[in-house]
Every structure is written in C-alpha cells, then in structure tokens.
C-alpha positions, 0 to 999 in steps of 0.5 A: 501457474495461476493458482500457485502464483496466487497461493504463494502471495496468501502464503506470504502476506497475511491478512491484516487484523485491527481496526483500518486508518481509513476506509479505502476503496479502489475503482474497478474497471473490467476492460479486460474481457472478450465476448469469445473465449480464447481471444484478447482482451478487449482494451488490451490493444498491441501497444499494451501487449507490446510495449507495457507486457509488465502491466498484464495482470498474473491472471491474464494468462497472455490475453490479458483477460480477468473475466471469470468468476473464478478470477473475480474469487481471487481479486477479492480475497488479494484486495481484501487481505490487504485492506482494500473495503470496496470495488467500484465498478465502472458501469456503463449504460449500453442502450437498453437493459438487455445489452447493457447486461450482455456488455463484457464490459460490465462483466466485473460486476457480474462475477463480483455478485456470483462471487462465493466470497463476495461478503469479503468486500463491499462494492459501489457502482460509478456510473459512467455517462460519457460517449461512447455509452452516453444516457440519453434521455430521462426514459433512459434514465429511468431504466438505468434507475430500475436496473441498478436497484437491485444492486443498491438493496444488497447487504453488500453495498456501500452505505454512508450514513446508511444509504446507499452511494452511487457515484457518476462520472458524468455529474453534469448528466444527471438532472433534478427529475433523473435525481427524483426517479432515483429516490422514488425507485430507492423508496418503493424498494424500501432502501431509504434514499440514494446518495450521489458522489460527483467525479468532479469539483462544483457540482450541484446541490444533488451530489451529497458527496466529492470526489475524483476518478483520477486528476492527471496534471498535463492531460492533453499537452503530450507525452512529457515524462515527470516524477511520480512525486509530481503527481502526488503533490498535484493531487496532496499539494506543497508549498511551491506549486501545487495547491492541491486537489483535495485542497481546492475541490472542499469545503463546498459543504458536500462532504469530500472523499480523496483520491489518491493516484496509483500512477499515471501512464496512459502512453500505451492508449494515447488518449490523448497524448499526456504528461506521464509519472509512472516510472518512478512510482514504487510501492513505498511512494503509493503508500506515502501518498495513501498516508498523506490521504489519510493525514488530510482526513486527519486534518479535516474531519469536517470536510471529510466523510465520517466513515474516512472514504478514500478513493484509490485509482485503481485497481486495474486501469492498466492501459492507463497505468493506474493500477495495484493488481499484482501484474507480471512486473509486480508478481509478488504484490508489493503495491498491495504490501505497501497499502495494506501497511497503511490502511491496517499498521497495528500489530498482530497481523496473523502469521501462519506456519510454515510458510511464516515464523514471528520474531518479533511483535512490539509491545510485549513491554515498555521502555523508553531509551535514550542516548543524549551525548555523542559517541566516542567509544563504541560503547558508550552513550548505549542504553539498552534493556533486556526483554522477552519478546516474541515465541521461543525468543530468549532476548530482544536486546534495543539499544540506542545510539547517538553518533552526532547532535542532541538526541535519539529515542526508542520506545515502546508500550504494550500494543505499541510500535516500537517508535525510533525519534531522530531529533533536529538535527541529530545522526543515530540509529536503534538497533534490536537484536535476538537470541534464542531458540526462535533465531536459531534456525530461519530457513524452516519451510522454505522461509527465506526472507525477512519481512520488516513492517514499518507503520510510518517513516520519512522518506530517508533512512537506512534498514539494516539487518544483520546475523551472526553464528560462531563462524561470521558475522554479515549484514545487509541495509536499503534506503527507506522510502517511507511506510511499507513492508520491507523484505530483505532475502537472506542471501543479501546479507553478505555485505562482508561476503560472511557467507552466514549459514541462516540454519544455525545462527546464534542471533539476528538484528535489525536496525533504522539509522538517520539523520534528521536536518530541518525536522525530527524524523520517527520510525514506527516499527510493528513487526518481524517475521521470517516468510517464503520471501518474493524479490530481495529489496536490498540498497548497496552502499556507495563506493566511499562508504565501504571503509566506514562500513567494513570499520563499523562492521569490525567494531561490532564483531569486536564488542560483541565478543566482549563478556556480558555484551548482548547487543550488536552495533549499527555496521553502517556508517552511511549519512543520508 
C-alpha cells in the first residue's frame, strides 16, 4: 500500500521544470521513530493517534513511524518534485557524541545522508539548545563543533554566499568563544567560514542571518480556535492588527529569511495549551501565504537574502499541526500541489503518459482580447481568436466576455500564462475552449480528472469547466481560493445532470468569471492536462442561483449550435 500510495502521487503530479520564485526550505523534525521495531513512534502520544489519526503521515504504517532509509528515499523525491530545495533537520545534542549519534531522534538526518537520491535536495542543520538536550558548556560546545563538521564539508549542504549555514534555535546558547571554535574547525576543514541564522529577532552580532522556526500568536493563553488567515496576517501583517513578523523582526542588517506557517494545532500535545488555526487552512491558503513570502522578498530584496530563502514549518511537526507531508487526511498530496504552483508557476511542467495527457500549455501565440461594453445579447462584445494549441489539439477558441462595468482582458504571449484582468469594478469572465483530436477521448489510461494550474489569483472566483458531445452538454464550477492546482473529476461535471460520455466528446472548456469591487483582480493560468485524478474539488452553487445557471447554460447549448460558432459561453451567472 505504501508503494502504490506513493506511486499514484509521482503519476499524477509531475516534477516541476523552470527556474523556482524563491528558494524554500522546510524544517524536518524526526519525532517519528522508536528505537524497536514494530513499536510506536516516539512523539506519537494516544492523543495524536487518537484524536488527530488524519495527521499520520501515509507512510506511518499505523506507528505512525518515518524512520528508515527507504521512507527517507520517498520524501525526498515528494519534497523535491514539488520544489521544496532543502531539509532542515531538527538536531539535538544528546551528552556525547555517541549518544547523540545513537538518538532516534536524530535518525532523519542519518537516513538523509544514506539516502541514494539525496543529491535531489539539499539540507542545513538547526541546532536545537533547549531543555531537555541542552549544550552545556564550551567543551560541549566544541564537540558538537567537531561533530557536525563533517555535515558542513558536503556537496549537499546549504551555502549562502558560499558558506555553509547553520541555524540555532537557541541563538542565546551559542557564545563568542563557541562561535570561534566553530570558524576554527570550519578553517582547519578547509570549508571556509560558518554562517549562523538565529530562530529569533534581536540576536547578536555573530548571527549573519534571521529568521523564525514558527511564530504562533496566543502561545500559552489556552486552547481558543481562530481562522487559519489569523496566523498568516500575524506573520505577513495587514492594515488593522498585525504589523507582521517579517516586518517587525528586519532591517537589523542581518539579512532576513521569512517563515512561512503551514498551520498551527498543537492541541494534540498541550505544550501549552495554545490558540490554534489549523481547521480552516487549505492547500490554497498555505500556498497564498507562501505567495505573500515571496511578494515580501519581492518587495525588500535588501533585507532579504540573495538566494530568496524562505523558510517553511514544516514539513512534519504533526503533533503540532505544522506540516505538508502527504498524511492520511491529505493522501493525494494537495498541500504539496498548492506549494509546488508556487515555488515553480512557469509553464512546461512534464506531462508524462499515460497516466497524464496535455491540452493545453499557454503561450503557443499571442493575443490580447478585450470586451469593453456590457453584454445584451449573448453574443455580443465577444472577441475571440483561433489558434493552435497544444498536441492534436485542431483549436483553442478564447473568448471574453464583459457582463457589467468597464473592462475585462485576456492575454497571452510565447512562454507566457495566459493572464485574465477584471477591471475596478467590473463582472466578466474568459472562457477557452477545445476541439480536436486531443479532446475526443479524456478517459485513456485511466485518466479522470482535469488538472488546471493557475499561477496567481485573488482569493475570489469562480473555475468552470464544461463538455460537450453530440448528445449533452454539462458543466461544473468551484471557488477559487487563490494560486494552486485545481482538480476537477469528470463525473462532477453534471451540473445539468447531461451524463457526458468523456470518451467521445466533441469539445471541452474552461473558464474563470469575477468580479472585481475595490481593485482589479488577474488570473494567471499555465496549464491543462487530464491526469488519474486524487479527490474532485468541486464548489455547488447556491440555491438562488440555479435558475441563472440553468439559463446561462441553455443560452450556450443554443449558440453553440448556431453555424460558424466555435466557442462556448460561461454557464454560470453566480456573483461573488
């Protein structure tokens, strides 16, 4: 089950290509071992198992464990095909070199360097100084210096500026003489100097870097749950109450690395009871706060690093619900889809067959479409254009289509997105639809699922997809919730109750329709592709809507039947 449950997310979710916006590391920690076999995982306490069994990770095997090479083998691959540069391993000084060794608890990294894939990522150490596994003295000090070395001398390891990185929790442990030990070793090694990074604002003067393992607001003030948007806007900041972390804790002329928070739950361990926000997080929403990491990078590239480091908890603190790992509540990895859209939105993401067939890569030529006056018939204030598109495909017809206020836009250029603008104040929608050979038969190779990339979006909006033969035409929309991979099943597109047969269909489409209120709103879509689909992500409309909907959808069936029409309408006439 294992190797099949992993199989299927390769199959489905291929590696990124293209040059990534940021370089995003997530923090590892490997509570998750037992020094006997067949026994539960350390840190995985009744609460966990029992209360939260979603969180167990889809290799934990009902021990909730992660601690072989093998295991290892896999994350690796799942982190870096979907973008993810670096492990930092939680790493704990356990008295002497010998035990700290032996500790399980250390056993992440242990497997990561026996890895046979391990030139995939690379990895950095956090060193975390605190009680119970505190380092004691300088002698102490030193050892953990000589010990950890060898870690730093290999090609894997994360440099900045070209040397090597370690990062401490505890950034009040370390010492002027524990600092010079550290370059002492480093030089003798023939490794260059170190560089430190401090879990914590304020640091001294021997901390080259800033940066978080987590910010948790209400840490301490009992278990109160808030929005999962509560925690982002504590760590990004808004306009109201939150000035931000990233804000608050740069500009001390150490360069800063953001952290982004991949939720917050620590119920399961009461350590101690705390606020918590995991609830209503979603892929979408990690991947929005990742985007805002980003945009801050963007905005402050003199307080940021030059290698755009961003630091994401975590990869699989479950216990504290800080994690991205495909679990058993997540077993199709959509967290990772979310990120990977991110870090890597450029087109020409590998689509390998059977198991994925391309429609569609924007940028296979250029227009720019635009429909500046409402709508009173159905067709009209439609401008559209006819192109080659991707494999097989005969044509891609876009059109645009303005239902109220100033202006929509669709646009594209080669290598581009295509990019849909809303303007201020504005309703309208973009629709592309396809027909060829490409579309004629979806279900191939048990594919049964549309897979939409969409690079950047508000957090507002309706995806429609919809399909026609010679006997139905039928449709399905959900709520865009911002940048991500967005999945639709074939059997959700049934909104009319059609019953379309996906092997032998005549065309397929899609769409985004918005409204814009304060500001304009852009959509920037990458790519199409048919896949063996994980679960359908579909949105119902509202009662009230329903006639609207049925409406729309008969004005389409109507039109598109019309001689020389070649494109099909937006069904949906819901207004956000």
């Amino acid at each position: 089950m294992l190797i099949v449950s992993l199989a299927f997310i390769a199959l489905a979710i291929a590696t990124p290509a293209g040059a990534a916006t940021a370089k995003v590391g997530a923090y590892y920690f490997e509570g998750w071992y037992h020094d006997a076999p067949g026994l539960i995982a350390a840190f995985a306490n009744a609460e966990l198992r029992n209360d939260f069994p979603e969180r167990e990770p889809i290799w934990g095997g009902g021990l909730w464990r992660g601690d072989t090479v093998e295991i290892m083998e896999q994350q690796i691959d799942l982190a870096a095909d979907h973008g993810i540069a670096f492990f930092s391993f939680d790493w704990y000084w356990n008295g002497s070199e010998a035990a700290t060794v032996n500790d399980g608890i250390n056993s992440g990294l242990a497997n990561f360097m026996l890895a046979s894939n391990r030139d995939r990522m690379e990895f950095n150490i956090n060193i975390v100084d605190v009680d119970p596994t505190p380092i004691s003295s300088d002698t102490e000090w030193q050892q953990v210096a000589d010990l950890l070395m060898p870690y730093l001398a290999d090609s894997q390891y994360l440099r900045v500026g070209g040397d090597p990185m370690v990062t401490n929790f505890n950034a009040a442990g370390m010492t002027q003489t524990n600092y010079n030990y550290f370059q002492q070793a480093a030089a003798a090694a023939g490794i260059g100097p170190v560089k430190f990074a401090a879990n914590v604002a304020g640091a001294s003067s021997l901390y080259s870097h800033v940066t978080r393992y987590n910010a948790v607001p209400g840490w301490g003030a009992g278990e109160t749950e808030f929005p999962y948007q509560s925690l982002t806007e504590y760590v990004e900041g808004n306009d109201t109450w939150a000035p931000g972390i990233w804000n608050t804790e740069s500009g001390t002329g150490q360069a800063y690395i953001p952290t982004i928070m991949a939720g917050w739950d620590a119920r399961p361990w009461n350590t101690p009871p705390s606020w918590y926000f995991n609830p209503t997080r979603t892929p979408a929403s990690v991947a929005a706060h990742l985007q805002k990491a980003i945009d801050w990078i963007d905005a402050n590239p003199t307080l940021a690093t030059p290698e755009r480091l961003v630091m994401l908890y975590a990869w699989n603190e479950f216990g504290e619900g800080g994690y991205i790992a495909p679990t058993v509540g997540d077993p199709d990895g959509l967290f990772l889809d979310a990120i990977r859209g991110v870090i890597n939105p450029t087109t020409g993401r590998p689509c390998t067959g059977p198991g994925c067939a391309l429609i569609d890569q924007f940028g296979s030529g250029s227009f720019s479409l635009t429909a500046d006056s409402p709508w009173v018939r159905a067709v009209d204030a439609v401008n559209e254009t006819l192109l080659p598109s991707g494999p097989g495909i005969e044509s891609r017809v876009t059109e645009v289509r303005l239902e109220s206020g100033n202006e929509v836009r669709a646009t594209t250029s080669p290598g581009a997105p295509l990019t849909v603008t809303i303007e201020q104040g504005s309703l309208g929608s973009a629709t592309v639809t396809y027909t060829g050979s490409a579309v004629s038969d979806l279900t191939g190779a048990g594919r049964s699922h549309f897979e939409i990339t969409i690079d950047e979006a508000p957090t507002a909006g309706l995806l429609f997809a919809f399909a026609e033969n010679a006997q139905a035409w039928d449709y399905t929309q959900l709520s865009i919730t911002g940048p991500g991979i967005y999945q639709i099943s074939f059997s959700a597109l049934d909104a009319l109750g059609g019953g379309i047969d996906f092997s032998s269909l005549a065309a397929v489409g899609f769409g985004i329709r918005a409204q814009a209120f304060g500001t304009a709103r852009t959509f920037r879509m990458s790519d199409i592709r048919t896949v063996i689909g994980g679960s359908s992500a579909t949105a119902a409309p509202e009662p009230a809507s329903w006639m609207m909907l049925l409406l729309g959808a008969l004005a389409s069936w109507v039109m598109r039947r019309r001689p020389g029409r070649r494109s099909a309408l937006t069904a949906s006439s819901r207004r956000r």
